[in-house]
C-alpha positions as CSV (number, residue, x, y, z in Angstrom):
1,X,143.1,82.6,109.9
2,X,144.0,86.3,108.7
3,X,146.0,86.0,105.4
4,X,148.3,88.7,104.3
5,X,149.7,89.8,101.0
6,X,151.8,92.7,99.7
7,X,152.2,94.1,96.5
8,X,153.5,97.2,94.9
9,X,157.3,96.5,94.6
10,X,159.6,97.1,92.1
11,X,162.6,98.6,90.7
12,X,162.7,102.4,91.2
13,X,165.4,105.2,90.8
14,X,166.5,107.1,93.8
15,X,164.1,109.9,94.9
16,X,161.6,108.0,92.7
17,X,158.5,107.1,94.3
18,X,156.7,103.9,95.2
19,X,153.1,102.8,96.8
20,X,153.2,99.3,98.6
21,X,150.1,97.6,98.9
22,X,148.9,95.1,102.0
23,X,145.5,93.1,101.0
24,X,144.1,91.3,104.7
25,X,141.8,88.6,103.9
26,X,139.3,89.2,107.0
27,X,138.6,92.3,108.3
28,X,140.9,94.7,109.5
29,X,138.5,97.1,111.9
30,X,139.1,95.2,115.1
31,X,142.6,94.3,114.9
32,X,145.4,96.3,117.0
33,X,147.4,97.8,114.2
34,X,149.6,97.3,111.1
35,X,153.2,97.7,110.4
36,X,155.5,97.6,107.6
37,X,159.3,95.8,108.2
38,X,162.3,95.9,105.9
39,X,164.5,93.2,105.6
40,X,167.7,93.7,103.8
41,X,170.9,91.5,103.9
42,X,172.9,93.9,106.0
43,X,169.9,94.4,108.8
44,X,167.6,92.1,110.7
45,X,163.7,92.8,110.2
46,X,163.4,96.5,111.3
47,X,159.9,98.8,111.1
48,X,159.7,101.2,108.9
49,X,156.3,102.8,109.7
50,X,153.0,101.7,111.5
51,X,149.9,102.3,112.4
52,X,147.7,101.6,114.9
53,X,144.1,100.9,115.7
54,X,143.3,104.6,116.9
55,X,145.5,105.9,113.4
56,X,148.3,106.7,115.7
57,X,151.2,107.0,113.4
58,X,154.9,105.3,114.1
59,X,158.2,105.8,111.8
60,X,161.7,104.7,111.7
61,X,163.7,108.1,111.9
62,X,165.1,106.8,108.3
63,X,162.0,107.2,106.5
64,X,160.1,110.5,108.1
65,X,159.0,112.8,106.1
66,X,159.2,110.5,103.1
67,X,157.0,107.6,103.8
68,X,153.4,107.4,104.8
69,X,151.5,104.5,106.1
70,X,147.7,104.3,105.7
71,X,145.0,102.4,105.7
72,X,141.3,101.6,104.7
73,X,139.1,99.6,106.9
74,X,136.3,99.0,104.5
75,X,138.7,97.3,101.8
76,X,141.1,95.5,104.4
77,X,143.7,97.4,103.0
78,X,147.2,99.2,104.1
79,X,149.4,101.4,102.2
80,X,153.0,102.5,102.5
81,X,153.3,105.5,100.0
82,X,157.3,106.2,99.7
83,X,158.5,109.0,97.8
84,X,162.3,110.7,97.8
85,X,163.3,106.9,97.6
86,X,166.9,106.4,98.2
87,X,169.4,103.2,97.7
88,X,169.5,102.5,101.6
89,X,165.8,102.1,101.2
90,X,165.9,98.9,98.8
91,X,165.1,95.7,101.2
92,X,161.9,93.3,101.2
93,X,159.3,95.1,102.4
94,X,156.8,93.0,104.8
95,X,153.1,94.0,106.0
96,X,152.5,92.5,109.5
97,X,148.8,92.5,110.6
98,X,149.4,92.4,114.5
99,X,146.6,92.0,117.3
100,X,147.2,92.7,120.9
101,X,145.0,90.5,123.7
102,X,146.6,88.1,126.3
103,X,149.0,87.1,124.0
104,X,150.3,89.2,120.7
105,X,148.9,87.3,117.6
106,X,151.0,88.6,114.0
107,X,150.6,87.9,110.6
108,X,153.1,88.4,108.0
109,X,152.8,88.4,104.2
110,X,155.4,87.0,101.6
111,X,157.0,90.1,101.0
112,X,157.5,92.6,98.1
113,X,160.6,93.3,96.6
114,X,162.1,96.9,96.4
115,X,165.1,97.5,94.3
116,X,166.4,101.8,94.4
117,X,169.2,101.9,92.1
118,X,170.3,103.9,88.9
């Protein structure tokens, strides 16, 4: 059973920067693609940024140009560098390991907290 954990988050001042970390515990080569969901009190779950098996890329319009998703295979790793961080950005930031067959299997991390205030 793939295991999923973020870390990276913090308290930041807008137009700070911050790099969120997703650590898989099985490998990550053959799965369909990984995305990264904020959660705030105000929204339901919504993605931020993802990316896929063949490194296509996916953003929220919120967030392009300012975040990148990334991710190394031979660490079962994924990485959501956000810079230019603003207060709409603050939410609990979750890293969803997703794989597409007959049936769509996810797996979601705890969550990292991510706090953009002055």
């Amino acid at each position: 059973q793939m295991q999923v954990a973020e870390s990276g988050g913090g308290l930041v001042q807008p137009g700070g920067s911050l790099t969120l970390s997703c650590a898989a515990s099985l490998s990550i080569r053959n799965i369909s693609g990984i995305g990264w969901y904020r959660q705030t009190t105000r929204k339901q779950r919504e993605l931020v940024a993802e990316i896929s098996n063949g490194a296509r890329l996916k953003y929220a319009d919120t967030v392009k140009g300012r975040f990148t998703v990334s991710r190394d295979n031979a660490k079962n790793m994924a990485y959501l560098q956000m810079n230019s961080l603003k207060t709409d950005d603050t939410g609990v930031y979750f890293c969803n390991v997703f794989v597409l067959s007959a049936i769509r299997r996810d797996y979601w991390g705890q969550g990292t907290q991510v706090t953009v205030s002055s």
